[in-house]
MARBA-3410 file (N, C-alpha, C, O; in Angstrom, 1 decimal):
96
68.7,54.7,65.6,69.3,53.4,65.3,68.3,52.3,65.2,68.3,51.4,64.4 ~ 67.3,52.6,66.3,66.4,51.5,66.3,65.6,51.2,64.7,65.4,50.1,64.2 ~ 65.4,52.2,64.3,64.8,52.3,62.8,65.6,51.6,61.9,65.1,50.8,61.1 ~ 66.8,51.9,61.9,67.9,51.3,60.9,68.0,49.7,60.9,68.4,49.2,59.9 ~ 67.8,49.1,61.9,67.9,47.8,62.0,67.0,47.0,61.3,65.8,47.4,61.0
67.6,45.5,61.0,66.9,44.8,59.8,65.5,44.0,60.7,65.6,43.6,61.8 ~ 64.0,44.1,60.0,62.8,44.1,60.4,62.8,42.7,61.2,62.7,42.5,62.4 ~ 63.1,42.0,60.3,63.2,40.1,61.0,63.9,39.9,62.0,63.9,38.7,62.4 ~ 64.8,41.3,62.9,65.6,40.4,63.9,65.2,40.4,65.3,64.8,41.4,66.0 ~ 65.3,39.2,65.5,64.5,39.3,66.8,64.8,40.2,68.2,65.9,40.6,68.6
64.0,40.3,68.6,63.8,41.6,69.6,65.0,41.5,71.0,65.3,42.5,71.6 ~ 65.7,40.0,71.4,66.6,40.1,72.0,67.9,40.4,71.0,68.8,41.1,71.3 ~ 67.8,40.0,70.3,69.4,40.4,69.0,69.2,42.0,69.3,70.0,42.7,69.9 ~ 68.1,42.5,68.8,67.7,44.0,68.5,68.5,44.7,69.6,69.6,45.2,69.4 ~ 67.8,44.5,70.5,68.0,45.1,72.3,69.6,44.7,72.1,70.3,45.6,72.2
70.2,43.4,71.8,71.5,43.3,72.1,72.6,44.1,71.7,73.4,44.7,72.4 ~ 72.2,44.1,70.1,72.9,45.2,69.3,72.8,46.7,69.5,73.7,47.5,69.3 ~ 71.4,47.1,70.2,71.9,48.7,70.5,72.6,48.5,71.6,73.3,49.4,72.0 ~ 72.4,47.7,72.1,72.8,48.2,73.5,74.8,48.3,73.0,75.5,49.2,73.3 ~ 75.2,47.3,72.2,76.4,47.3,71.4,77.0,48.6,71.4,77.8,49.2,72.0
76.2,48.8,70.2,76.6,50.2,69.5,76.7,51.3,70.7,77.7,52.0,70.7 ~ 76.0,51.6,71.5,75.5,52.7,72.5,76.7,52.2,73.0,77.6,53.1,73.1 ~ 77.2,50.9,73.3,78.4,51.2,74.6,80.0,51.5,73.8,81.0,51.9,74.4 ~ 79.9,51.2,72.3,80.9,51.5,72.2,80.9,53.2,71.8,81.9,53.8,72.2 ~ 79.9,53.9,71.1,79.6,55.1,71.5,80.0,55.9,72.4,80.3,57.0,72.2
80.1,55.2,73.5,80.4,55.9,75.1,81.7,56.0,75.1,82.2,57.0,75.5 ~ 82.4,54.8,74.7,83.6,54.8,75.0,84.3,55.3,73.9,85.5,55.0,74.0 ~ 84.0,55.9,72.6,84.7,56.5,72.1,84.4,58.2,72.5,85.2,59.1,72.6 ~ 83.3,58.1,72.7,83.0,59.9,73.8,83.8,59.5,75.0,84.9,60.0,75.1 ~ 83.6,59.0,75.4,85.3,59.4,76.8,86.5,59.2,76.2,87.5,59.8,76.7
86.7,58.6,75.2,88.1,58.3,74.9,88.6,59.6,74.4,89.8,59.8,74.5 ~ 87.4,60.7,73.7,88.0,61.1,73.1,87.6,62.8,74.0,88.0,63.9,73.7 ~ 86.9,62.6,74.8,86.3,63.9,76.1,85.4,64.6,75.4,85.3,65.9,75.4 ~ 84.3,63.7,74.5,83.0,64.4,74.2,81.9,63.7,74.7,80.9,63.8,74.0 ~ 81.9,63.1,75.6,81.0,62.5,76.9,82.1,62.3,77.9,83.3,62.2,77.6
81.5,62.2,79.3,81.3,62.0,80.1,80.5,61.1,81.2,79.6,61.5,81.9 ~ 81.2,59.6,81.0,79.8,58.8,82.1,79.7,59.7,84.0,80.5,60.1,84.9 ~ 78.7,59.6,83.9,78.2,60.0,85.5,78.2,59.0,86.5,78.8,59.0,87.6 ~ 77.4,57.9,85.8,76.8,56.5,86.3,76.1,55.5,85.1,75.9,55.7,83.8 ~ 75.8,54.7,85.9,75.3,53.6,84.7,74.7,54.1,84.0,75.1,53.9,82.9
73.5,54.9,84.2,72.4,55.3,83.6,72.4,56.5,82.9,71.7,56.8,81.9 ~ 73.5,57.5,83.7,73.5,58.5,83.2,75.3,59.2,82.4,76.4,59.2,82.8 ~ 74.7,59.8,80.8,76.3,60.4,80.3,76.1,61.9,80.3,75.0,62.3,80.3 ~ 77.3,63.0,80.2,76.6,64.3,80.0,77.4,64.7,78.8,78.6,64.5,79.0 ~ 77.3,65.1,77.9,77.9,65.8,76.7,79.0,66.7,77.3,78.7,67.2,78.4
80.2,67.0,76.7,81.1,67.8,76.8,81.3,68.8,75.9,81.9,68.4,74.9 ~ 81.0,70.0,75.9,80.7,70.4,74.6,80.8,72.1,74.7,80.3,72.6,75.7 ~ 81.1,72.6,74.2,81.3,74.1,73.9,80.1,75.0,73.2,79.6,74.4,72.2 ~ 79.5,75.9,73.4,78.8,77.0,72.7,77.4,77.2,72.8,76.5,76.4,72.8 ~ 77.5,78.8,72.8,76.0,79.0,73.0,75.1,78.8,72.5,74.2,78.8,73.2
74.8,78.6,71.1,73.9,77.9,70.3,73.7,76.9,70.0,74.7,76.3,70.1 ~ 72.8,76.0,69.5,72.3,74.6,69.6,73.5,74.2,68.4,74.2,73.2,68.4 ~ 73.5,75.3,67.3,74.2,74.8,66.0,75.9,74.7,66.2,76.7,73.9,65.7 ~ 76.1,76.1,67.0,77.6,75.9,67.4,78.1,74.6,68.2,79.2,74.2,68.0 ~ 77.2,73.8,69.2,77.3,73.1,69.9,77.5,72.0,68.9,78.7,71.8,68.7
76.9,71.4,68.2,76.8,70.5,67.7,78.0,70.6,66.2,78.1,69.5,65.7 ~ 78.5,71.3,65.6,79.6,72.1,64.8,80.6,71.4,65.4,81.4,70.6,64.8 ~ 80.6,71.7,67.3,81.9,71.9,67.4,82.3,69.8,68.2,83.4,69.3,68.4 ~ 81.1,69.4,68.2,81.1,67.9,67.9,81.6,67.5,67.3,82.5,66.7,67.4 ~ 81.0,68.0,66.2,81.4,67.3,64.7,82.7,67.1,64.6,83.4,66.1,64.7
83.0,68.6,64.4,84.4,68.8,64.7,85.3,68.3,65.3,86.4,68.1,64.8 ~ 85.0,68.1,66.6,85.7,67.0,67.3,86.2,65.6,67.1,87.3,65.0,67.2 ~ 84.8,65.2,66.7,84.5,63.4,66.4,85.1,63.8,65.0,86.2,63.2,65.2 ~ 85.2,64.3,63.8,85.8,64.0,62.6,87.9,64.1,62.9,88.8,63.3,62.6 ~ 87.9,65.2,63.7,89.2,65.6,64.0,89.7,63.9,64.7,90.4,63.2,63.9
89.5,63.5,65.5,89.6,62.4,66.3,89.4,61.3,65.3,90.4,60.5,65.1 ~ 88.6,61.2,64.8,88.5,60.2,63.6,89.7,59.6,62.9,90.2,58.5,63.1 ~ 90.1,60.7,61.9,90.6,60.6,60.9,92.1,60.7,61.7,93.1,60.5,61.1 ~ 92.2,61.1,63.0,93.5,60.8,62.8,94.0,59.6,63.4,95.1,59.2,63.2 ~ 92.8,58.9,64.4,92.8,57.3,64.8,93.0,56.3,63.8,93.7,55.3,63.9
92.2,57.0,62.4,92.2,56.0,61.1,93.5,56.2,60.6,94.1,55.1,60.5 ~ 94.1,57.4,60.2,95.6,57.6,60.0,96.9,57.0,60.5,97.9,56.6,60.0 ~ 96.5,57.1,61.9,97.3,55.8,62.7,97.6,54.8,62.6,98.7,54.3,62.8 ~ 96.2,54.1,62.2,96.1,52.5,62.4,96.3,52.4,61.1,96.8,51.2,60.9 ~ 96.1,53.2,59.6,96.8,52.6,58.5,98.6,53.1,58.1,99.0,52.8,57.0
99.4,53.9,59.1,100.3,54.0,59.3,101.1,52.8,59.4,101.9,52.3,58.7 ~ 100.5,52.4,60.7,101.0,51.5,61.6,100.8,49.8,60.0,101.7,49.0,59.6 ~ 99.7,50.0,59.8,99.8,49.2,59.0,101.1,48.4,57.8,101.8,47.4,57.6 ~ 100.6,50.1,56.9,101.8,50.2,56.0,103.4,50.2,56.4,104.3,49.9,55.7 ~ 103.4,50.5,57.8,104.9,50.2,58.0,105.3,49.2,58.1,106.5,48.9,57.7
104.2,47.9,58.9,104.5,46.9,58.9,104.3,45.9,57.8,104.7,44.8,58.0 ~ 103.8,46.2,56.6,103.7,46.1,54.9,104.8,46.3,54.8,105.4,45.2,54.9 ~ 105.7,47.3,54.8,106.9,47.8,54.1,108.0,47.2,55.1,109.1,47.3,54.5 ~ 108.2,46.8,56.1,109.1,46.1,57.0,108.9,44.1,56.6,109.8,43.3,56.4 ~ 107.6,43.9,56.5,108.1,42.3,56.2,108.3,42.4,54.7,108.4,41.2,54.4
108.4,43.0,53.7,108.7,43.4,52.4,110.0,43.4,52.6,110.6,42.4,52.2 ~ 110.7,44.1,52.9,112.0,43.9,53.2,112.8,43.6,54.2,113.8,44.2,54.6 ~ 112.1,42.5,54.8,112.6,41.4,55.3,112.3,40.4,54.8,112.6,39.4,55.5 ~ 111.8,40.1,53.9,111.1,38.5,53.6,110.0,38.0,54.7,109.5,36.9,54.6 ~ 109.8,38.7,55.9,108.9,38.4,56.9,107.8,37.9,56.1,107.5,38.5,55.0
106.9,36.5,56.5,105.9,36.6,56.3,104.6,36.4,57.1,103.5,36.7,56.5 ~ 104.5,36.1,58.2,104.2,36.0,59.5,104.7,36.0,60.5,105.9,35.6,60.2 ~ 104.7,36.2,61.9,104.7,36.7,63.4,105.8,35.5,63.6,107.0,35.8,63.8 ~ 105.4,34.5,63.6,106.5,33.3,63.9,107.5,33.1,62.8,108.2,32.0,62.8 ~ 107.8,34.0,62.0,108.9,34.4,61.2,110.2,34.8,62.0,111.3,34.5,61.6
110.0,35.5,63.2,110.6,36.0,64.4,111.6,35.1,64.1,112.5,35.0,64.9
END
């Protein structure tokens, strides 16, 4: 990640933003039981199979399965609520 980041930004932004990314990282590996925090410092992978490549397969697999169906949800939830103030004339919350 550190490579990916834009050259000009300064070194507390830098440090800020991984540290960002890494923690929401974590909490979507627990969220979803492919990490495990230990302690502050330390997480351990949860993970299936005896080969390096099976292991990491069965990640993938995991994190895409989990993915796509969090994303399915939340544009579910969306479209329903599209299709409910549509036929209600709702057009905002204090429409209530």
């Amino acid at each position: 990640m550190h490579n990916n980041l834009s050259l000009g930004m300064p070194k507390e932004k830098e440090s800020d933003l991984l540290n960002e990314i890494v923690s929401h990282v974590i909490k979507y590996g627990e969220k979803y039981k492919l990490l495990e925090k230990i302690n502050e410092e330390e997480i351990r992978l949860i993970c299936q199979g005896n080969r390096i490549d099976l292991v990491l397969k069965n990640i993938k697999d995991k994190f895409l399965k989990n993915w796509i169906e969090e994303k399915s949800e939340e544009w579910a939830k969306a479209e329903a609520l599209k299709q409910y103030k549509k036929r209600t004339g709702m057009k905002q919350l204090s429409d209530f």
